[in-house]
C-alpha positions in Angstrom: -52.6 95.1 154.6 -53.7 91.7 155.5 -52.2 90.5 152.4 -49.0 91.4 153.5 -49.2 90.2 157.0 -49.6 87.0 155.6 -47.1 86.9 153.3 -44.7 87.4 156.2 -45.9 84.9 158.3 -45.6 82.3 156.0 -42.1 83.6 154.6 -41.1 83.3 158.6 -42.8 79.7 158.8 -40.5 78.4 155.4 -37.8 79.7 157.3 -38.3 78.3 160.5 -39.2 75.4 158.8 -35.9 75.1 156.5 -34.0 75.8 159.7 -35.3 72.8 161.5 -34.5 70.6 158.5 -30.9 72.2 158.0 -30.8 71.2 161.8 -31.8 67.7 161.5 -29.5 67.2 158.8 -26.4 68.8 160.8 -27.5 66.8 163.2 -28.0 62.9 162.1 -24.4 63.4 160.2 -22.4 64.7 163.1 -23.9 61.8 164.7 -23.3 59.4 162.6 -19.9 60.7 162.1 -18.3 60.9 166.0 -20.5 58.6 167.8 -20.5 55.8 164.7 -24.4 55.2 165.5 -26.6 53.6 162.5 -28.7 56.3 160.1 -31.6 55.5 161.2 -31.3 56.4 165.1 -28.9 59.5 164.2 -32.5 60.7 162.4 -34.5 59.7 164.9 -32.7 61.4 167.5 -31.5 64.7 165.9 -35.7 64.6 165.1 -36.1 64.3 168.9 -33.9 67.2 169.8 -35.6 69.7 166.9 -38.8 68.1 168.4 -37.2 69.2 172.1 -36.4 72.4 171.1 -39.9 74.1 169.8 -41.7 72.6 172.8 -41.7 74.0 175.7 -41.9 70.6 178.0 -40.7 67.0 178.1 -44.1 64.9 177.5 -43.8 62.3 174.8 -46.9 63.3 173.3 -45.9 67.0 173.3 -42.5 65.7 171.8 -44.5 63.3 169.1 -46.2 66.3 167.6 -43.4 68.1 167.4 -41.7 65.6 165.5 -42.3 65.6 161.7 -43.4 62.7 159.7 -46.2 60.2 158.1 -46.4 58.5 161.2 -49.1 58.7 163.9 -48.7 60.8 167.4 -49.7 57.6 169.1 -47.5 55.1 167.2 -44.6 57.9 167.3 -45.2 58.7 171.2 -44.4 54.8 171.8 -41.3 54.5 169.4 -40.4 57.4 172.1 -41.1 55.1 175.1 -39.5 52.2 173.8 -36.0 54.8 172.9 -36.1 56.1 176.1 -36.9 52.7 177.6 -33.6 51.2 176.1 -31.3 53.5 175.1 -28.0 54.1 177.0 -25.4 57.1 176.7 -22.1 56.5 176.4 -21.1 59.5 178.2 -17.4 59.3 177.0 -18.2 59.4 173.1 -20.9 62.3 173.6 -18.2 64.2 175.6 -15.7 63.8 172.1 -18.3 64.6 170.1 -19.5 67.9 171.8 -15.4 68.6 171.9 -14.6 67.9 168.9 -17.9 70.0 167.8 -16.7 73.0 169.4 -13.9 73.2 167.6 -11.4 72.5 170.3 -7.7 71.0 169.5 -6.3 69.9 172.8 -6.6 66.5 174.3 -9.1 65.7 176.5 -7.6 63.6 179.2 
């Protein structure tokens, strides 16, 4: 019975975990693709909103375990600083993206 318990759990865990890197991958390629940003920060922050969306807060350090990688918590929870330190949003090309996402066909004016 155990046996079998665990054999779920773990089928649930590949999935969860399969989701998350399906999710990433959506991600960093619609970012790269409507908001022309560089590979390496589309990963990084598609990894930051999978990150976001198992934890239940907004700490860095919560978010740096979240995140996957070879990296350390420490050394990951100050690359977080330092994005959220310099990054800016263009408002205007997040707003195409998340239109052009949903599918819509009008013009946004």
């Amino acid at each position: 019975m155990k046996r079998q318990v665990k054999r779920k759990s773990q089928k649930k865990l590949r999935k969860k975990v399969n989701f998350k890197k399906r999710l990433r991958k959506m991600l960093q390629t619609t970012l790269v693709k409507h908001l022309f940003w560089p590979k390496s920060m589309a990963n990084f922050v598609a990894c930051i909103v999978c990150a976001l969306l198992s934890v239940t807060g907004v700490w860095h350090k919560k978010i740096a375990q979240a995140i996957e990688g070879d990296s350390l918590v420490k050394s990951t929870e100050r690359r977080l600083q330092r994005f959220f330190g310099s990054f800016v949003i263009n408002y205007h090309c997040l707003a195409v993206m998340l239109y052009r996402m949903l599918g819509a066909t009008k013009r946004l004016t």
